[in-house]
C-alpha positions in Angstrom: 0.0 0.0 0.0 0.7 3.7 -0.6 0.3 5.6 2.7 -0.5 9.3 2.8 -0.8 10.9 5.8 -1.8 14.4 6.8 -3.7 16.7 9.5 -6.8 17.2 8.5 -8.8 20.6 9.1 -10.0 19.4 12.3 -7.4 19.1 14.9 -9.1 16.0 16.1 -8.6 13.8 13.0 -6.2 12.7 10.7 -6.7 11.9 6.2 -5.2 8.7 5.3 -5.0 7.9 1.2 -4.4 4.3 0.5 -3.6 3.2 -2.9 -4.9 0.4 -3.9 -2.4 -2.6 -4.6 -4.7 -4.0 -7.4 -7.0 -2.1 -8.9 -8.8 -4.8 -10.7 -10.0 -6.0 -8.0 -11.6 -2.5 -6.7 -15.1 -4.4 -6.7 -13.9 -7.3 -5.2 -12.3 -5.3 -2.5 -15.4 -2.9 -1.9 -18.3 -5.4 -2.4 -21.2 -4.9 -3.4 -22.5 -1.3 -3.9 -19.6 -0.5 -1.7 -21.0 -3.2 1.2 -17.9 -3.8 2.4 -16.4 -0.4 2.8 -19.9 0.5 4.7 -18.8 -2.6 7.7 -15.2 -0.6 7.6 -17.2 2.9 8.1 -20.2 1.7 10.5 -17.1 -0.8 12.4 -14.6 2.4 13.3 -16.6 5.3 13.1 -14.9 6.8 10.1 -15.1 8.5 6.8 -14.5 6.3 3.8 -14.4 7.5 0.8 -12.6 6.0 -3.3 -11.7 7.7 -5.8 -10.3 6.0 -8.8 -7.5 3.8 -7.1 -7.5 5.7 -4.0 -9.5 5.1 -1.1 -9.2 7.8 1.8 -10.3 7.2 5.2 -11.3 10.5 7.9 -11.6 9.9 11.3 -9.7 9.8 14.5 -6.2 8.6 14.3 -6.9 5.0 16.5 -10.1 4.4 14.2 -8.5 5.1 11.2 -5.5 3.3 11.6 -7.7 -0.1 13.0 -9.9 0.9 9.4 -6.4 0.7 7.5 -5.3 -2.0 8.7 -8.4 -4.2 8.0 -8.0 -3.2 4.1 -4.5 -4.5 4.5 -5.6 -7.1 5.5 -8.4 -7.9 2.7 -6.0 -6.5 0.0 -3.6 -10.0 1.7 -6.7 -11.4 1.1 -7.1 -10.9 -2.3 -3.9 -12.0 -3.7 -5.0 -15.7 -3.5 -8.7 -15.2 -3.8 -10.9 -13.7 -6.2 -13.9 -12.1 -3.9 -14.3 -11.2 -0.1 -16.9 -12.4 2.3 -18.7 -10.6 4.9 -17.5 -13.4 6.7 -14.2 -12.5 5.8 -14.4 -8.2 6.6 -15.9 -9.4 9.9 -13.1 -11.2 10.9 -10.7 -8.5 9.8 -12.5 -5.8 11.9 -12.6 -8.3 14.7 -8.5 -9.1 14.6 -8.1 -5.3 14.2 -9.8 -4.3 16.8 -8.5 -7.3 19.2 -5.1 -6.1 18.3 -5.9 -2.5 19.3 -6.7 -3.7 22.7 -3.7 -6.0 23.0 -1.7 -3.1 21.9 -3.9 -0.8 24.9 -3.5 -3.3 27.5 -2.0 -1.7 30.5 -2.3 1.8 29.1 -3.6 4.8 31.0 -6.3 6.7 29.2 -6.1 10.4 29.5 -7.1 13.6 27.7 -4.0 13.8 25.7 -5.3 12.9 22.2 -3.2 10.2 20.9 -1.4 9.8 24.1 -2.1 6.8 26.5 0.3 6.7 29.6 1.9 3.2 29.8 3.7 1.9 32.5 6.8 0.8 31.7 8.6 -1.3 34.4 6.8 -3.9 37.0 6.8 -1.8 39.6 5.0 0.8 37.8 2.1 -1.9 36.8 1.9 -2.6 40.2 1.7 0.6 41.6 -1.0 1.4 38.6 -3.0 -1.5 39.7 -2.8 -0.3 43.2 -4.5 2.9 42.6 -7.3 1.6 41.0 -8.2 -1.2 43.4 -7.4 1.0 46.5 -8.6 4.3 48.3 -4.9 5.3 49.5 -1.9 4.1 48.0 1.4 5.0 49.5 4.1 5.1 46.7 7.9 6.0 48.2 10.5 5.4 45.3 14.0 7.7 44.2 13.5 10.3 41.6 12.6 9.1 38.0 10.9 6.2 39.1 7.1 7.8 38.2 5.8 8.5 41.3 4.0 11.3 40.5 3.5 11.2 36.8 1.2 8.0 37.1 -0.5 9.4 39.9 -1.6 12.6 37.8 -2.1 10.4 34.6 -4.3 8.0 36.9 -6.2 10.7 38.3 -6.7 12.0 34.8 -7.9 8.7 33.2 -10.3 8.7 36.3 -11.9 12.3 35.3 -12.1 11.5 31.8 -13.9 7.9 32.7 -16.5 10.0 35.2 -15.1 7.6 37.9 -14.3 11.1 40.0 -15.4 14.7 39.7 -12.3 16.2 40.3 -8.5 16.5 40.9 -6.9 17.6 44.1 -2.8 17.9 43.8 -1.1 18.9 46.5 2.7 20.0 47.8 4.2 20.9 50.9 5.7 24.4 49.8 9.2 25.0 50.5 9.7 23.2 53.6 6.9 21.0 56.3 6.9 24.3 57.6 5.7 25.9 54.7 7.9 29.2 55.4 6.4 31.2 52.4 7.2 34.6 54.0 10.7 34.6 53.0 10.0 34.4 48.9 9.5 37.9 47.0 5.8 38.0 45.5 2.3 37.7 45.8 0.9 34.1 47.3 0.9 32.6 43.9 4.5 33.7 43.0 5.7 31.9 46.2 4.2 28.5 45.7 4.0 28.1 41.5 7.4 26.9 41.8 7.1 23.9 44.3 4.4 23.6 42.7 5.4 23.0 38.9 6.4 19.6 38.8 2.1 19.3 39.2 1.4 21.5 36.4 4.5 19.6 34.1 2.2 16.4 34.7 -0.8 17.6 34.1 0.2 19.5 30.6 1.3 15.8 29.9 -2.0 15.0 30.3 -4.4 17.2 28.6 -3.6 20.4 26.2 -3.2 23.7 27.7 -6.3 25.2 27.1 -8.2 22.3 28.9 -6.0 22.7 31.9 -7.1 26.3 32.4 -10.5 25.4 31.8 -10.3 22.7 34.3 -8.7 25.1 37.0 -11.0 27.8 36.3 -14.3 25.8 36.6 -12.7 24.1 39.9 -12.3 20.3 38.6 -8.5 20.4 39.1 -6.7 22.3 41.7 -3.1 22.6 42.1 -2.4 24.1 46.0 0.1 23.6 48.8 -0.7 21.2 51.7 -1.9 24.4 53.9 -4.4 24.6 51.4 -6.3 21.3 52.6 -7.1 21.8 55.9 -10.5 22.0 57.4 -12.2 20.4 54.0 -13.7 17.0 53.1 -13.1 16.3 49.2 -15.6 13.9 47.9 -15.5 12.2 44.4 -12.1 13.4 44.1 -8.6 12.1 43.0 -6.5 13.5 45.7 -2.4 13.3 45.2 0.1 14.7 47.8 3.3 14.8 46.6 6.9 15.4 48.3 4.7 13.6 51.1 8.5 13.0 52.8 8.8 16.6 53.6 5.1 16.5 55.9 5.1 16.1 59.3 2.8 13.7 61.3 0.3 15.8 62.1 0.6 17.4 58.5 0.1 14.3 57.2 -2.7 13.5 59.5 -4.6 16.6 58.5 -4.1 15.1 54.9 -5.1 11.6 55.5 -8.2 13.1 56.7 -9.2 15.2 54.1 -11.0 11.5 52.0 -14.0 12.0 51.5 -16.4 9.8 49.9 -15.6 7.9 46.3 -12.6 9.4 46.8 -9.1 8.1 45.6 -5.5 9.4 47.4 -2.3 9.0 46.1 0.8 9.8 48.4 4.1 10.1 46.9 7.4 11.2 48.3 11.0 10.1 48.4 12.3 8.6 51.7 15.7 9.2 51.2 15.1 13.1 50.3 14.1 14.3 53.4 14.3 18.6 54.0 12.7 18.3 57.8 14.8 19.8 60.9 16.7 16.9 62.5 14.3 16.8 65.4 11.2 16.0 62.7 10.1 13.2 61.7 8.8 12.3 58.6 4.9 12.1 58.0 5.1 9.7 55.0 7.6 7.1 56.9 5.4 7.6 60.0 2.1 7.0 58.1 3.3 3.8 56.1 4.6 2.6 60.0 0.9 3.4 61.1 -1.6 2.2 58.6 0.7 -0.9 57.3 -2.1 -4.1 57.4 -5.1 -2.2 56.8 -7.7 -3.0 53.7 -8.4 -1.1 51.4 -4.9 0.9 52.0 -1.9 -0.2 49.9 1.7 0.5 49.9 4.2 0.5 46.8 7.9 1.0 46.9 9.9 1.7 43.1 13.2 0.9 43.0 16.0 2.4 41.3 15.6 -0.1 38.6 12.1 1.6 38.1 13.9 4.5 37.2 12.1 5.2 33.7 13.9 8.9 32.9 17.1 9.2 30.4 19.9 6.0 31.0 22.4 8.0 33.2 20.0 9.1 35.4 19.6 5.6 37.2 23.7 5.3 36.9 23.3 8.9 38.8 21.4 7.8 41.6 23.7 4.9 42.0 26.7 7.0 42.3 25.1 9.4 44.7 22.9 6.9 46.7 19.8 9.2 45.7 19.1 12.0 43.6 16.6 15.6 44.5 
C-alpha cells in the first residue's frame, strides 16, 4: 500500500490515502455497492471515501488506523482469492480491533489525544493497579521512578472515565513548615514553583487550554498542603506529593481530608528528606501506622524503576539518591 498521511482541518482527526495494490480488484475489494467499505465505516466510526484507485479514510487517528489496517488485511486477502466475504471483513475488523486492545493493555487513558500513559517497568504496573483497586496508595520510590507522573495520569484517566469529579494535587511548599514569608511576590508567585512539577504532569496529560478550563471551573486544583485543611473532598482524586517533607500531624490533616468515592495518592521520596533533624517524617510515619489495613496499599519503586534518560539511574547509583 501507498500511505499518505496528513492533519486534517480538524485538529481532532487525521486523512489517510491508500492506494490500492490492485486495482482490478476495486469491486472485489469494496463489495457490493460498496458493502464492504460500509462494515469498515459503520465498524470504526470513520469516513470512507474511493476515488479511482484511491480510497481515503477521515476519522480519529486510533479508528483510522484499525480501518487501515483491515484493508490491509483484505488487500492480503485478495492476492490468492478472487472475492471477499462478509465473513471475511468481519473477521478482519474483529482481529483489528482485538489487536488495538492488545496493543492498549496496560495503558492509562487520558485527555491527551493520541497519548495513552503506559507503564513501563513492574513496579509501575503494580503501583498502577494499586491505585485503582485501593482508596490510598502509599508510593515511596527515588526520583525518575514515576511516582508522581502515574499518579496525575491515573487521576486523569479517572476524570475522563467520570469515575471522580475532580482532581486535588497537592505539595508541601518550601519546607513542612511551609515558610512562604521569606520568597518575594504575591501568594501565587511563592508557591508556583514547588508547585510545577504538578502542572509539568498535568500539561502531559491534557492540552493547555483544557488545563485552564479545568482550573477555572474548579475540577483540578493545584495548591500547597496548607491549602487542605479543614475540608472534606468527595468524588475526588487527591495526590500529595513530596509527602516526605510532611510532618505527622501534617500528614494527619491530609489523611483526613478522603471524602467519599474518593481516591489518594501519596508520593514522596524517603531518602530526600528537607525536615529539621528533630522532625520526623509524616510519610515514613504513616506507612509505619496504617501498614495491614484494607483497602490501603503500599508500593515501593526501585531504582531499577527509574524510567527517565539512561544516566540518570547510573546517577542515583553514584550518589545513593538524587533531589
Amino acid at each position: 500500500m501507498d500511505f499518505g498521511l496528513r492533519r486534517a482541518d480538524n485538529a481532532a482527526q487525521v486523512n489517510l490515502s491508500i492506494t490500492l495494490e490492485n486495482p482490478t480488484k476495486k469491486l472485489a475489494l469494496f463489495g457490493t455497492a460498496d458493502r464492504n467499505l460500509r462494515l469498515i465505516r459503520d465498524a470504526f466510526n470513520v469516513q470512507v471515501v474511493s476515488r479511482d484507485d484511491t480510497v481515503r479514510l477521515t476519522g480519529e487517528a486510533g479508528s483510522v488506523s484499525r480501518a487501515a489496517a483491515v484493508l490491509e488485511q483484505l488487500q492480503k486477502h485478495l492476492r490468492r482469492a478472487e472475492y471477499v466475504s462478509t465473513e471475511d471483513v468481519g473477521v478482519a475488523i474483529a482481529r483489528a480491533a482485538d489487536a488495538e486492545k492488545q496493543s492498549m493493555e496496560g495503558a492509562i487513558d487520558v485527555y491527551a489525544r493520541g497519548h495513552a500513559v503506559r507503564p513501563k517497568t513492574d513496579g509501575q504496573k503494580i503501583y498502577i493497579d494499586a491505585i485503582f483497586k485501593h482508596d490510598l496508595t502509599f508510593c515511596l520510590g527515588p526520583a525518575g521512578t514515576g511516582k508522581t507522573y502515574l499518579a496525575v495520569a491515573a487521576a486523569a484517566s479517572m476524570l475522563k472515565s467520570g469515575r471522580i469529579k475532580r482532581i486535588v494535587l497537592a505539595r508541601p511548599a518550601v519546607e513542612a513548615g511551609e515558610r512562604l514569608g521569606f520568597l518575594p511576590g504575591d501568594l501565587q508567585a511563592k508557591v508556583n514553583p514547588y508547585l510545577r512539577p504538578l502542572f509539568d504532569a498535568l500539561h502531559d496529560m491534557m492540552d493547555n487550554d483544557q488545563v485552564k478550563r479545568f482550573m477555572m471551573n474548579d475540577v483540578i486544583e493545584v495548591a500547597p498542603l496548607a491549602f487542605m485543611r479543614g475540608r472534606t473532598l468527595n468524588e475526588s482524586a487527591i495526590i500529595l506529593d513530596e509527602a516526605q517533607n510532611t510532618t505527622p500531624s501534617q500528614m494527619l490533616m491530609f489523611l483526613t481530608r478522603l471524602g467519599n468515592e474518593s481516591k489518594m495518592i501519596v508520593t514522596g521520596d524517603p531518602s530526600q528528606i528537607d525536615l529539621e533533624d528533630d522532625q520526623d517524617s509524616g510519610l515514613t510515619d504513616a506507612v509505619d501506622r496504617l501498614r495491614g489495613i484494607k483497602a490501603i496499599a503500599t508500593v515501593t519503586l526501585k531504582r531499577a524503576d527509574i524510567v527517565r534518560h539512561k544516566l540518570v539511574q547510573n546517577i542515583v547509583n553514584a550518589y545513593g539518591h538524587v533531589d
